[in-house]
PDB file of N, CA, C and O in Angstrom:
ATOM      1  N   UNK A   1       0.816  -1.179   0.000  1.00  0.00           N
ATOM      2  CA  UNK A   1       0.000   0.000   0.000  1.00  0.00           C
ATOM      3  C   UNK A   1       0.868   1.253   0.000  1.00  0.00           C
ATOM      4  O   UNK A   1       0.517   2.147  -0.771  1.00  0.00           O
ATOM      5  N   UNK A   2       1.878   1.435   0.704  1.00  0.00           N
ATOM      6  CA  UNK A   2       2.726   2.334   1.096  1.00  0.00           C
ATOM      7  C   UNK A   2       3.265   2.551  -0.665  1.00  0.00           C
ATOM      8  O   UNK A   2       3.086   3.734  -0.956  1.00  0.00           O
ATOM      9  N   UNK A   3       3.744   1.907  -1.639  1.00  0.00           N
ATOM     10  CA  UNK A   3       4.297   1.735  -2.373  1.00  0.00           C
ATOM     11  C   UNK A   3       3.763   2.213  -3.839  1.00  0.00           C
ATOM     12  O   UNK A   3       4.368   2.474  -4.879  1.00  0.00           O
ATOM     13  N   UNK A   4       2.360   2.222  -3.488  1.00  0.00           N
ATOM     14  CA  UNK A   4       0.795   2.141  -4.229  1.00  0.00           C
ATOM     15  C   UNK A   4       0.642   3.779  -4.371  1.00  0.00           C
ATOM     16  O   UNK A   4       0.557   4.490  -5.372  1.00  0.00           O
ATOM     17  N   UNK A   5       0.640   4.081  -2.990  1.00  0.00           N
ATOM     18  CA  UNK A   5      -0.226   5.102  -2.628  1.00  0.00           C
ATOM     19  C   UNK A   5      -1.710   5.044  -2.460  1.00  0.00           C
ATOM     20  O   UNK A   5      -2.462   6.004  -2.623  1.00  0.00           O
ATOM     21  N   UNK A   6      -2.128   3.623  -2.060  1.00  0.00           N
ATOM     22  CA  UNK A   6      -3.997   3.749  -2.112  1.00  0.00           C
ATOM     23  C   UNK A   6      -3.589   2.465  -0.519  1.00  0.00           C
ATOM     24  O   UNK A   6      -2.955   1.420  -0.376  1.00  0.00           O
ATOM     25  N   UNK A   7      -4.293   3.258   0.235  1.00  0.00           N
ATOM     26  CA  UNK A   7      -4.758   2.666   1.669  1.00  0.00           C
ATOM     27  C   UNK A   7      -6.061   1.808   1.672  1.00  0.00           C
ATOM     28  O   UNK A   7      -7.099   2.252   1.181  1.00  0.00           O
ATOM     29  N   UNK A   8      -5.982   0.536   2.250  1.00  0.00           N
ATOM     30  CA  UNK A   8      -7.336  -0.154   2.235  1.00  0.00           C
ATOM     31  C   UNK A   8      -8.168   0.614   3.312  1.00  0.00           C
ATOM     32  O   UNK A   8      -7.454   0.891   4.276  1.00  0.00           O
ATOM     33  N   UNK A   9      -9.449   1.040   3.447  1.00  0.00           N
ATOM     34  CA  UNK A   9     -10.166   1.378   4.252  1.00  0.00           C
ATOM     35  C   UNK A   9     -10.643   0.742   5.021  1.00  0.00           C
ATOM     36  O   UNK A   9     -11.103  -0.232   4.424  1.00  0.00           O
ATOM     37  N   UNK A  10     -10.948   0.630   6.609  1.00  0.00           N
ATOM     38  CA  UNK A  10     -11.055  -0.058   7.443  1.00  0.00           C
ATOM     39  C   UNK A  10     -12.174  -0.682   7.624  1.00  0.00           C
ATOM     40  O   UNK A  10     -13.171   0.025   7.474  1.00  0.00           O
ATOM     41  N   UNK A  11     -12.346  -1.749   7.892  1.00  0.00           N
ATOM     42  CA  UNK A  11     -13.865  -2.659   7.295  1.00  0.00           C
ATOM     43  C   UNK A  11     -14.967  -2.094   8.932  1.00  0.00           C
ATOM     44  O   UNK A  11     -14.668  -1.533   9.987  1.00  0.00           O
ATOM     45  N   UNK A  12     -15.860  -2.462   8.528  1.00  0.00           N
ATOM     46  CA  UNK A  12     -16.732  -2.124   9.067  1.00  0.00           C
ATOM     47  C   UNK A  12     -16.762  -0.700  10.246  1.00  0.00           C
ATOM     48  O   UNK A  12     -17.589  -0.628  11.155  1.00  0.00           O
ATOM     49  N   UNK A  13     -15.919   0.125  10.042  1.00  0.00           N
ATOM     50  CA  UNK A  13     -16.343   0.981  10.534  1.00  0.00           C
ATOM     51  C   UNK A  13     -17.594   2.225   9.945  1.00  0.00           C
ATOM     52  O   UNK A  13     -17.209   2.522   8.814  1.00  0.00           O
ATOM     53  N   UNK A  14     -18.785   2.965  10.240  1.00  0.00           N
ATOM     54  CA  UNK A  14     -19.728   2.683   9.619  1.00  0.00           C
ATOM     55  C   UNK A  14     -20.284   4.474  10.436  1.00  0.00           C
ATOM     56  O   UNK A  14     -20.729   5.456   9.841  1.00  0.00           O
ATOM     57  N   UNK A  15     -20.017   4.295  11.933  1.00  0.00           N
ATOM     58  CA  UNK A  15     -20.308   5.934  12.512  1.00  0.00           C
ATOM     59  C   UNK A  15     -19.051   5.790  13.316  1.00  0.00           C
ATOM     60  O   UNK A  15     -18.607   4.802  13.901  1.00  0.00           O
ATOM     61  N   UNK A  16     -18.622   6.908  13.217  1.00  0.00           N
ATOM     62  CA  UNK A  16     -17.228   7.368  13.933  1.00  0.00           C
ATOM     63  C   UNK A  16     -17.459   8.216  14.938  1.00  0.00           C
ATOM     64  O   UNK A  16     -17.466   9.386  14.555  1.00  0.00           O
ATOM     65  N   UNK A  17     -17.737   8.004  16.590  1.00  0.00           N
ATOM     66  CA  UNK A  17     -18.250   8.507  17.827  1.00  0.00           C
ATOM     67  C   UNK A  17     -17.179  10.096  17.613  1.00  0.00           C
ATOM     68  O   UNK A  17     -15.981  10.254  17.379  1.00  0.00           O
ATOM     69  N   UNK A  18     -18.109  10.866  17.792  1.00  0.00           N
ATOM     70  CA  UNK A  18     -17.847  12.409  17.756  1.00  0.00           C
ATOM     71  C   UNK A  18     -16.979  12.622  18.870  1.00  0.00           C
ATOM     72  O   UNK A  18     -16.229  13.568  19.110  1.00  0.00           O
ATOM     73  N   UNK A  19     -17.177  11.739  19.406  1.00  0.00           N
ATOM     74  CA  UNK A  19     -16.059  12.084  20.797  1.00  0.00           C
ATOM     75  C   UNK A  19     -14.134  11.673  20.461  1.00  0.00           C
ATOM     76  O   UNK A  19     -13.056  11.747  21.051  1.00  0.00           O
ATOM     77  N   UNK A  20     -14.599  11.309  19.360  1.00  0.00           N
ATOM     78  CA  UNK A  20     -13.203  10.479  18.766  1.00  0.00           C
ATOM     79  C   UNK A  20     -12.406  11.571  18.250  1.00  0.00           C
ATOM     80  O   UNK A  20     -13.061  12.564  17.935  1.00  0.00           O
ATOM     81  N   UNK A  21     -11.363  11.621  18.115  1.00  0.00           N
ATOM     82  CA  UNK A  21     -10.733  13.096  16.910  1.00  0.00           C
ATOM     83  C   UNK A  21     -10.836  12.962  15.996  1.00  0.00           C
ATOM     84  O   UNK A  21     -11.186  11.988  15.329  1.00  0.00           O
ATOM     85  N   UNK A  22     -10.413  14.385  15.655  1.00  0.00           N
ATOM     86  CA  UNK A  22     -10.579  14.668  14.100  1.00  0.00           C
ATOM     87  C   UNK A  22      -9.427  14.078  13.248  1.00  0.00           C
ATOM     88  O   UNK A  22      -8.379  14.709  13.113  1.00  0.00           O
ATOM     89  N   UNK A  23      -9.637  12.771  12.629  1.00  0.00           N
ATOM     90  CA  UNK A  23      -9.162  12.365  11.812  1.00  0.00           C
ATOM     91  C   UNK A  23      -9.480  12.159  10.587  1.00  0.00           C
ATOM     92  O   UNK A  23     -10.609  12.407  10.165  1.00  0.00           O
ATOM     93  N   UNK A  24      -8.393  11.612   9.752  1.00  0.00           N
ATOM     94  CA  UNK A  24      -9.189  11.316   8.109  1.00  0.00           C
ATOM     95  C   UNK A  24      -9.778   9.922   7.915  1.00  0.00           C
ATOM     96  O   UNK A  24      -9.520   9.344   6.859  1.00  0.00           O
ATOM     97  N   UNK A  25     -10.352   9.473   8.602  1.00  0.00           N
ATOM     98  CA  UNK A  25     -10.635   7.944   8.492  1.00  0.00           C
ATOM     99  C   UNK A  25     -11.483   7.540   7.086  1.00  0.00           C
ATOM    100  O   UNK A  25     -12.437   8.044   6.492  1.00  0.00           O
ATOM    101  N   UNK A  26     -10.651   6.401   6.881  1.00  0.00           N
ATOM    102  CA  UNK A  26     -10.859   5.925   5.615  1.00  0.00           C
ATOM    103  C   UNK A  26     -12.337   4.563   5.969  1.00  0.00           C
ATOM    104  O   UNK A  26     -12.399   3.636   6.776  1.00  0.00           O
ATOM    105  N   UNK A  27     -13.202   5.021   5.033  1.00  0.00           N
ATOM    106  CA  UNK A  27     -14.003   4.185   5.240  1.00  0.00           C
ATOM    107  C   UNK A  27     -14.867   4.180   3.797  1.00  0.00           C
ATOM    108  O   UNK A  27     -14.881   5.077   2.954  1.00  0.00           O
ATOM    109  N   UNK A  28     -15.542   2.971   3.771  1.00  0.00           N
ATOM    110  CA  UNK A  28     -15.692   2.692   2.606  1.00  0.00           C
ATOM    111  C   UNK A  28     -15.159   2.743   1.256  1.00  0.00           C
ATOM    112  O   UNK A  28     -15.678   2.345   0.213  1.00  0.00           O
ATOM    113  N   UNK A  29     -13.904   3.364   1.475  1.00  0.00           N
ATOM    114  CA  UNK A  29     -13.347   2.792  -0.021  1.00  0.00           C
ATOM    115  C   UNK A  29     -11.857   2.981   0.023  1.00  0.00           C
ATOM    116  O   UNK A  29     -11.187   3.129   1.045  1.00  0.00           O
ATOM    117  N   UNK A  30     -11.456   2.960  -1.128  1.00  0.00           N
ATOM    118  CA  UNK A  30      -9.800   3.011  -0.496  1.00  0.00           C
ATOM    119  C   UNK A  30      -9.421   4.270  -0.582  1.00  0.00           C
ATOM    120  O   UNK A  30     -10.096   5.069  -1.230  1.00  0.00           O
ATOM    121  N   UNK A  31      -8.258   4.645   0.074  1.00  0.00           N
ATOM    122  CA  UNK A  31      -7.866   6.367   0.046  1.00  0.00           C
ATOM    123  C   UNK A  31      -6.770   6.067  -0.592  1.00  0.00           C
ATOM    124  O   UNK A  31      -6.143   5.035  -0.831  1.00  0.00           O
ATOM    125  N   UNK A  32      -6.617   7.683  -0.922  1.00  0.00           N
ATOM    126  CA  UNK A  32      -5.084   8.075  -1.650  1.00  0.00           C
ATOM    127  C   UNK A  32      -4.532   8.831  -1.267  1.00  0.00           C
ATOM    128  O   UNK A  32      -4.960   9.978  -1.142  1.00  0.00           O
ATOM    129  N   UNK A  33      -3.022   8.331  -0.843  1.00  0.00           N
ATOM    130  CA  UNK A  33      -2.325   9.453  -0.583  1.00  0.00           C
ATOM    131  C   UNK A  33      -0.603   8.912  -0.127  1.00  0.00           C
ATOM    132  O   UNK A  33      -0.099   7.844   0.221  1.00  0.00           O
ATOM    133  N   UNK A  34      -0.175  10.126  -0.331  1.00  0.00           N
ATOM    134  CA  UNK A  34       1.824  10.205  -0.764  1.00  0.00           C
ATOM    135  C   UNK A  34       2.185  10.015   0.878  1.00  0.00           C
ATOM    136  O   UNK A  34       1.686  10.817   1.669  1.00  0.00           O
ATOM    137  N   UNK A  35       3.017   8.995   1.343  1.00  0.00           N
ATOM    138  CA  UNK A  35       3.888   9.474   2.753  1.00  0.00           C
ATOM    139  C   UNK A  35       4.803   8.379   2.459  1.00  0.00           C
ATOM    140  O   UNK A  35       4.725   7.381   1.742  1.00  0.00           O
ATOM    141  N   UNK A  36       5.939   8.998   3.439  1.00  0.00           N
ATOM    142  CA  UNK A  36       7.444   8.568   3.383  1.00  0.00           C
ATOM    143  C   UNK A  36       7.470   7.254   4.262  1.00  0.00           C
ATOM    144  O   UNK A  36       8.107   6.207   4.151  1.00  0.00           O
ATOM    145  N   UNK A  37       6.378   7.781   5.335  1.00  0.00           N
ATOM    146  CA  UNK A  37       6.949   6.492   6.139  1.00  0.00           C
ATOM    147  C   UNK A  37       5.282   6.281   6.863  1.00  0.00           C
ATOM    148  O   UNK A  37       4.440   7.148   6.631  1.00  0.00           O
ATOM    149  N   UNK A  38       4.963   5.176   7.656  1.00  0.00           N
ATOM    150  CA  UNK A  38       3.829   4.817   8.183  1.00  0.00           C
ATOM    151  C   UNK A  38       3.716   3.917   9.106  1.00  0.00           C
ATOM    152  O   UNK A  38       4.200   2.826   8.805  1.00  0.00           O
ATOM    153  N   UNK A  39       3.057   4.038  10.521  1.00  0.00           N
ATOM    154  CA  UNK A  39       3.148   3.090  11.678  1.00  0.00           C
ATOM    155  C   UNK A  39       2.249   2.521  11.744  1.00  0.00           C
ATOM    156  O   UNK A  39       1.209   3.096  11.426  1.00  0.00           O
ATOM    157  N   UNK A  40       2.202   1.416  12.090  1.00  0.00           N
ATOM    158  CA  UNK A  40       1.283  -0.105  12.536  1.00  0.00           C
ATOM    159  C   UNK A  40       1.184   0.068  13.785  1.00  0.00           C
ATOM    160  O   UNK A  40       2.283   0.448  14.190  1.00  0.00           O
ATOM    161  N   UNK A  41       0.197  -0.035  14.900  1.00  0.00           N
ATOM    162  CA  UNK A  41       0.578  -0.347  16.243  1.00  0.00           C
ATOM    163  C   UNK A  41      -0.961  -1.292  16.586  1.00  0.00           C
ATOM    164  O   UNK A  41      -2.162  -1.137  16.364  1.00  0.00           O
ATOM    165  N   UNK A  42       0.148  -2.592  17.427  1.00  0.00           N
ATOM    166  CA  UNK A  42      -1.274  -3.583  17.339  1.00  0.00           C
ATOM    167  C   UNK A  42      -1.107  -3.339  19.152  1.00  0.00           C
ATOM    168  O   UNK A  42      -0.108  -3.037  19.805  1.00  0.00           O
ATOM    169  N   UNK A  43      -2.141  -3.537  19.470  1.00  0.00           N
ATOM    170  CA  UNK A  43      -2.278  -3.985  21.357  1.00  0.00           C
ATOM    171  C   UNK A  43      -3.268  -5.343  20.852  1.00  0.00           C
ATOM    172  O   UNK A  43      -3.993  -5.831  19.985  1.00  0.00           O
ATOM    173  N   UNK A  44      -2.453  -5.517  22.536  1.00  0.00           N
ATOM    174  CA  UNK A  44      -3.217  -7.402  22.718  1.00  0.00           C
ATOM    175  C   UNK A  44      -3.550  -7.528  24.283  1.00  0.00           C
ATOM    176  O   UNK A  44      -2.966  -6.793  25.080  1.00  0.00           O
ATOM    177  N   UNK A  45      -4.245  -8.218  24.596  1.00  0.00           N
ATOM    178  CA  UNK A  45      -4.573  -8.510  26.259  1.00  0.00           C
ATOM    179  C   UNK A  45      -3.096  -8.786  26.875  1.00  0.00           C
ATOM    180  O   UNK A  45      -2.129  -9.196  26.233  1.00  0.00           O
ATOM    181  N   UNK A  46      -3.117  -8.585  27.758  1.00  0.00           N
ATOM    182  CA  UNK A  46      -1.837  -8.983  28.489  1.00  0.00           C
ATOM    183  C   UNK A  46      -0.722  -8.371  27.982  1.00  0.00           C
ATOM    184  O   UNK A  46       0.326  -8.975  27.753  1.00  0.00           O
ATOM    185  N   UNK A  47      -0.900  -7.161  27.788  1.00  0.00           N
ATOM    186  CA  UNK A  47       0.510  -6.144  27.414  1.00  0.00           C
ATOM    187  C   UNK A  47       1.451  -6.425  26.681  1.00  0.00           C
ATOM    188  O   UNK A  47       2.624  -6.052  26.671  1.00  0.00           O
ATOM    189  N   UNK A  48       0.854  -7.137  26.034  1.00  0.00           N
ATOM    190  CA  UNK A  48       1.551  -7.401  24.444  1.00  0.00           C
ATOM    191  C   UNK A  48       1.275  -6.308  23.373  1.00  0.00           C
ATOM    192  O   UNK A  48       0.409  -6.355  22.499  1.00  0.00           O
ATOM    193  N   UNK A  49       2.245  -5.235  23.625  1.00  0.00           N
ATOM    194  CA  UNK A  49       1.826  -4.637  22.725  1.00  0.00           C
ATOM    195  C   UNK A  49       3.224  -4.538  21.208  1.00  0.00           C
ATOM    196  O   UNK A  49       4.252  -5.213  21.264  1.00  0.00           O
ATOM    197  N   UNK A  50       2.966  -3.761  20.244  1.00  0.00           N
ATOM    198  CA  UNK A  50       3.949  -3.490  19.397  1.00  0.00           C
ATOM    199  C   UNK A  50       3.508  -2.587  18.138  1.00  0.00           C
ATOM    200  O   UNK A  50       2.413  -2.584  17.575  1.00  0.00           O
ATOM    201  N   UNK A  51       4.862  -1.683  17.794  1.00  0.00           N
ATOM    202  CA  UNK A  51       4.571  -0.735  16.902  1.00  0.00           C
ATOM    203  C   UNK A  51       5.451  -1.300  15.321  1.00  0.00           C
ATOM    204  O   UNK A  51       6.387  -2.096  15.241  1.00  0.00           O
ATOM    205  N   UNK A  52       5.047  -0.875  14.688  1.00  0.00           N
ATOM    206  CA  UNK A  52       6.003  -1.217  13.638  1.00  0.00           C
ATOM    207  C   UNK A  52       6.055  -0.023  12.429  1.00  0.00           C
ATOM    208  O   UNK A  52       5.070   0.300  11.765  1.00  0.00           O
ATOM    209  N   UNK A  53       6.893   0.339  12.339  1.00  0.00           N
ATOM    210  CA  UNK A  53       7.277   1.777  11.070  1.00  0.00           C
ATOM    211  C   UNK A  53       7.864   1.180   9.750  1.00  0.00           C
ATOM    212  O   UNK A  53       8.913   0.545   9.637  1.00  0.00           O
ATOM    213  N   UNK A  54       7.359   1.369   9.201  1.00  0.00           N
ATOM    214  CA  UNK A  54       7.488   0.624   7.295  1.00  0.00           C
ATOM    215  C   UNK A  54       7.508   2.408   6.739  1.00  0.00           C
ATOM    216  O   UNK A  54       6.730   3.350   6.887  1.00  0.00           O
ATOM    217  N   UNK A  55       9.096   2.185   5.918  1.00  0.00           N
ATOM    218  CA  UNK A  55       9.373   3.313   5.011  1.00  0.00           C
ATOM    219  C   UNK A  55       9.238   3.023   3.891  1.00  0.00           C
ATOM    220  O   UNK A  55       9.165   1.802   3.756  1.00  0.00           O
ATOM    221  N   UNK A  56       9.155   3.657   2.848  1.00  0.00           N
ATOM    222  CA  UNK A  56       8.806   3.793   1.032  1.00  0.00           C
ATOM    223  C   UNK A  56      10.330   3.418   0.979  1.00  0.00           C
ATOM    224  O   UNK A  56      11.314   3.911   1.531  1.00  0.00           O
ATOM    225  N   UNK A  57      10.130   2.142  -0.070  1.00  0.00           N
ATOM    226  CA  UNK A  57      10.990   1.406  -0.584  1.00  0.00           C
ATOM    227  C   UNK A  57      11.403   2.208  -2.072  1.00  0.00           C
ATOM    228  O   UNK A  57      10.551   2.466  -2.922  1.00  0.00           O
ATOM    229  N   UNK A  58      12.829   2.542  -2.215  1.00  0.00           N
ATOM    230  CA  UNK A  58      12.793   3.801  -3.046  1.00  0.00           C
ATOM    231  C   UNK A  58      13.188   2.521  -4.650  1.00  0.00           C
ATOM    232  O   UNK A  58      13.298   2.974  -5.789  1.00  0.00           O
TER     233      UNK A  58
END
């Protein structure tokens, strides 16, 4: 995707609680757009967490 420039949009998200920030959330279709670099961050029960940063493969 990074490579593409088109982001998959996140499945079933559908109303985005107003209390949430102002972000660009991608929903229902795929987005477009240019960046150098982009983070993953998963959490899991039991403090397993982890980030991961993927740069544009030149």
């Amino acid at each position: 995707m990074l490579n593409r420039d088109l982001y998959v949009h996140t499945l079933n998200l559908d109303d985005v609680d107003p209390h949430c920030g102002k972000l660009d959330y991608l929903r229902g279709e795929f987005g477009k757009m240019s960046n150098q670099y982009v983070m993953n961050n998963n959490f899991a029960f039991g403090g397993v967490n982890t980030s991961l940063i993927f740069r544009r493969w030149s």
